[in-house]
C-alpha positions as CSV (number, residue, x, y, z in Angstrom):
1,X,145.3,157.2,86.7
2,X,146.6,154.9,89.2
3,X,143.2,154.6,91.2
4,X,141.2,153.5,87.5
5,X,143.9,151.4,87.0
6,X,143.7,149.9,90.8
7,X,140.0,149.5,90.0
8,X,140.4,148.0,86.7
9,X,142.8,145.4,88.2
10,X,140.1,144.7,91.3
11,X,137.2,144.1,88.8
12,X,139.1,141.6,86.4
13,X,140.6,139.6,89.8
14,X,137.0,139.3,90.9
15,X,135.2,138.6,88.1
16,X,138.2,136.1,87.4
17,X,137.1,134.2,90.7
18,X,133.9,133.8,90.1
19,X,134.7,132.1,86.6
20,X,137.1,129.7,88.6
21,X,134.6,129.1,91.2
22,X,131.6,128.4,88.8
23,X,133.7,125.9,86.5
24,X,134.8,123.8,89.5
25,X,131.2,123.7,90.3
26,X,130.4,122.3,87.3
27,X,133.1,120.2,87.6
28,X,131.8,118.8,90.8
29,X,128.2,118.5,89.8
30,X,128.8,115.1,87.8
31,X,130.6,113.6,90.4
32,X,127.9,113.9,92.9
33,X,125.0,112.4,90.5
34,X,127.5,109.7,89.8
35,X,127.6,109.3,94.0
36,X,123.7,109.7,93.7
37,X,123.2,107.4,91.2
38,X,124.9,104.6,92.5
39,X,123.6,105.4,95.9
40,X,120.2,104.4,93.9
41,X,121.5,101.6,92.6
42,X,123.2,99.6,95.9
43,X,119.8,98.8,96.8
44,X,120.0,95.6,94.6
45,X,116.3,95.7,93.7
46,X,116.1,93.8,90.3
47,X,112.4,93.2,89.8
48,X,109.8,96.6,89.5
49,X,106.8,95.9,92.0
50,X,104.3,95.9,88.9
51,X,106.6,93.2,86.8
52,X,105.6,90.5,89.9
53,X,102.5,88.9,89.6
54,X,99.2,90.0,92.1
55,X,98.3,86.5,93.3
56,X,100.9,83.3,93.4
57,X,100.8,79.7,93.9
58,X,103.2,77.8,96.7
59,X,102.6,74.0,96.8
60,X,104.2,71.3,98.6
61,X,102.6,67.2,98.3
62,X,99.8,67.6,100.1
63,X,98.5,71.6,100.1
64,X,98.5,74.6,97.5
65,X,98.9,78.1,98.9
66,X,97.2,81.2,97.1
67,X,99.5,83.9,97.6
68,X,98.6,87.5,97.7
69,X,102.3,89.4,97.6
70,X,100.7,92.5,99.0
71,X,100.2,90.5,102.0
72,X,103.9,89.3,102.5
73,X,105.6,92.4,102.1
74,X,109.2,90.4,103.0
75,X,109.0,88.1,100.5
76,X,107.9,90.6,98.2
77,X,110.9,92.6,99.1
78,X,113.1,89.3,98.7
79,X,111.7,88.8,95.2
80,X,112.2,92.1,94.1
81,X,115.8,91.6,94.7
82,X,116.1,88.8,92.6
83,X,117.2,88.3,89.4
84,X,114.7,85.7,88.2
85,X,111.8,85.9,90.8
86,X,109.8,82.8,89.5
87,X,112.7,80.5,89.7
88,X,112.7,81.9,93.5
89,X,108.6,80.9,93.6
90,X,109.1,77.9,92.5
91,X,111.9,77.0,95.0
92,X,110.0,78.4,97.5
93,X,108.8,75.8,100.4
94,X,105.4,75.1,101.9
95,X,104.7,73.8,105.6
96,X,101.4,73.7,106.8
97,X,100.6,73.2,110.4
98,X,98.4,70.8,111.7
99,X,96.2,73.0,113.6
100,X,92.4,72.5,114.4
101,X,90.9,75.7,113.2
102,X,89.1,77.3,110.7
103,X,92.3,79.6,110.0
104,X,95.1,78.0,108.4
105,X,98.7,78.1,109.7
106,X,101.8,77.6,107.7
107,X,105.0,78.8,107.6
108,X,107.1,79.9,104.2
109,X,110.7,78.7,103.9
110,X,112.8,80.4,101.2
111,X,116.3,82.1,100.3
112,X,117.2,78.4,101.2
113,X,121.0,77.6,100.9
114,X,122.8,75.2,103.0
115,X,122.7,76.0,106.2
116,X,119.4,78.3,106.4
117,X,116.4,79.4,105.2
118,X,114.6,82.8,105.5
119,X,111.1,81.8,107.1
120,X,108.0,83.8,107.4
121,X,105.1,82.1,109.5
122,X,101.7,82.9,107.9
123,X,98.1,83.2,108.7
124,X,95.3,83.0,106.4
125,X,91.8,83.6,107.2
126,X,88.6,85.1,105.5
127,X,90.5,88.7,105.5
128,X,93.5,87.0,103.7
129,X,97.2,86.0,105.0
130,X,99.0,87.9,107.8
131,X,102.9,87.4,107.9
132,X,105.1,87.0,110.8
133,X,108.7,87.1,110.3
134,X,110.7,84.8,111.8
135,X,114.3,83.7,112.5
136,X,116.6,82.1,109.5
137,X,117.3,78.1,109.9
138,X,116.3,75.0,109.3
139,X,112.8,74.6,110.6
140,X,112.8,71.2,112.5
141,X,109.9,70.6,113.8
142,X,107.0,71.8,116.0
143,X,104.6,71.4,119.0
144,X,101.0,72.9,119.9
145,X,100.2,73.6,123.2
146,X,96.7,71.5,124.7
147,X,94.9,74.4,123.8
148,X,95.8,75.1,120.5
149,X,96.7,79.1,121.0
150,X,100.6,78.9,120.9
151,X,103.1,76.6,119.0
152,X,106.5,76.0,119.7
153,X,108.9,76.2,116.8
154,X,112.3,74.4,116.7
155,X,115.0,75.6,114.4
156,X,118.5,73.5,114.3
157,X,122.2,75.3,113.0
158,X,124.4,72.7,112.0
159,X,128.1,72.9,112.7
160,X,130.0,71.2,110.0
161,X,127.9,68.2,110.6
162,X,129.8,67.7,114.0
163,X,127.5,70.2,116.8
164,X,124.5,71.2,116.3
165,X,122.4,73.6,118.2
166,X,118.7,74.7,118.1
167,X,116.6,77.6,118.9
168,X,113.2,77.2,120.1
169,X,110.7,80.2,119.1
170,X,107.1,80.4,120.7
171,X,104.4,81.9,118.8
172,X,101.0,83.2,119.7
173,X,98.4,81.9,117.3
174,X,95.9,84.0,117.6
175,X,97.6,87.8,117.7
176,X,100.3,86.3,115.6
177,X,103.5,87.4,117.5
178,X,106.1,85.8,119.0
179,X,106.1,85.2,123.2
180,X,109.2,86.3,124.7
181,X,110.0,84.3,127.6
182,X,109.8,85.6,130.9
183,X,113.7,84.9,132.0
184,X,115.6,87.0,129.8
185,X,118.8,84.3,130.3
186,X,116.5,81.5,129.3
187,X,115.3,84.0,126.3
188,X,119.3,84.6,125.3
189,X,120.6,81.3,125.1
190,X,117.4,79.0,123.6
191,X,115.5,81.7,121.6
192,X,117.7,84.3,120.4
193,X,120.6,82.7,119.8
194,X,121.7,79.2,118.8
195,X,123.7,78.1,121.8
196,X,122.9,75.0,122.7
197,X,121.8,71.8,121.5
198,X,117.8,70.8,122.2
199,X,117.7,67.5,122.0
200,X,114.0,67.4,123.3
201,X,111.1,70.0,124.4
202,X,107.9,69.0,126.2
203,X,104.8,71.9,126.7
204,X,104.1,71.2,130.5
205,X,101.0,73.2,130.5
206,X,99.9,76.4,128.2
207,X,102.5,78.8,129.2
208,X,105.6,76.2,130.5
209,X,107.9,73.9,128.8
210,X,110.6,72.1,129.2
211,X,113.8,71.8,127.4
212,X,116.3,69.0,127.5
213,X,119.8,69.9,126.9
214,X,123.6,69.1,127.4
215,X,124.6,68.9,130.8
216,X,127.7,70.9,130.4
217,X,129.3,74.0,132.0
218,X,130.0,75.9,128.4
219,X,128.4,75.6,125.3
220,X,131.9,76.4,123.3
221,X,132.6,73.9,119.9
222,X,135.3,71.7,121.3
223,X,133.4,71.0,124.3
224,X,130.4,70.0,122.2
225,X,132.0,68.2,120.0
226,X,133.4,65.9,122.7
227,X,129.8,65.8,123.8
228,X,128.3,64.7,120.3
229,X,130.9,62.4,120.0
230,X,130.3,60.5,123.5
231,X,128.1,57.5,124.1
232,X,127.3,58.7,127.3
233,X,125.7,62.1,126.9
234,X,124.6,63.7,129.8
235,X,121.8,66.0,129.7
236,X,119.9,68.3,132.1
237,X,116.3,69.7,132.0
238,X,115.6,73.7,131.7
239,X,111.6,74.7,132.4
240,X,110.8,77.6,130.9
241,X,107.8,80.3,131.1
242,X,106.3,82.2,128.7
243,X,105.0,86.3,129.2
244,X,101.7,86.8,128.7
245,X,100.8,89.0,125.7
246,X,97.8,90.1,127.6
């Protein structure tokens, strides 16, 4: 009698567990799609991929720019996470690069708030446009080298309208990607990050150029401050090279 009973006892403990076990998995279940679900929804994407148009237009006073999307997959992306994407077109900036050659060079400027813009440098030939990203700023201005194959780009950060510093980004026409610089220092402080001002950049030949710069010992605010502020700035020369792609 006492071993049924010790049975009886065994089976309702056990099937008792499982019941416990199975309703806090159910319990569970809900809070993990919630998890999921949100997961999903952090990306920020606003816009499905079919509610953008195929082709777009991006003018500026003196050029018009048919746009396929397909072939700017960034600024796709960056339209897709808008709320009203054709507000963002129509904001959207135009440059076009004097260059003389049958392919057409310009470079996109958009996300533009105060400070920077989100720039993609573009290449449209008979096959249609190829996008390079490149660095957010203010595009400033650039220069072709003699033989038309690079470009230098300058892009300026402005400091509370007190120091500014630039960047300068070379950029191979042809295979469309940027040329590091051959001293990784030089690369540091005038390409990848916005260090020091340029007052002034000259191509020496089709793979050197020189910089002109503030002839000071750090590049910290202050100090550049007092240099912006002086009416006798002295500057200093850098010469930089360029790595082959080859």
């Amino acid at each position: 009698m006492k071993k049924k009973m010790f049975f009886l006892l065994l089976f309702v403990v056990l099937v008792t567990s499982a019941v416990i076990i199975i309703w806090f998995d159910r319990l569970e279940t809900p809070a993990y799609q919630v998890k999921n679900d949100n997961d999903n929804n952090s990306t920020g994407m606003h816009n499905q991929a079919s509610s953008l148009p195929n082709i777009i237009e991006i003018m500026n006073e003196e050029a018009t720019l048919q746009l396929s999307l397909n072939d700017v997959p960034e600024y796709k992306r960056y339209l897709m996470n808008e709320w009203d994407f054709q507000t963002e077109i129509d904001r959207t900036q135009l440059e076009v690069l004097k260059v003389p050659s049958s392919e057409t060079y310009s470079m996109l400027k958009y996300g533009c708030g105060i400070k920077a813009c989100s720039t993609l440098f573009l290449k449209t030939d008979d096959r249609g446009t190829h996008s390079l990203p490149m660095p957010e700023g203010i595009l400033q201005d650039y220069k072709l080298s003699s033989d038309y194959q690079q470009v230098l780009i300058r892009y300026a950060y402005d400091e509370g309208g007190l120091v500014k510093r630039q960047i300068l980004v070379a950029v191979d026409l042809k295979k469309l990607e940027i040329i590091p610089y051959t001293s990784t220092d030089f690369e540091e402080a005038f390409m990848l990050k916005p260090t020091w001002p340029i007052i002034s950049y000259d191509w020496i030949d089709n793979n050197r150029f020189t910089i002109e710069t503030a002839a000071l010992e750090t590049s910290e605010y202050n100090v550049l401050k007092d240099w912006f502020d002086s009416n006798d700035r002295e500057t200093r020369k850098v010469t930089i090279r360029l790595n082959s792609l080859d």
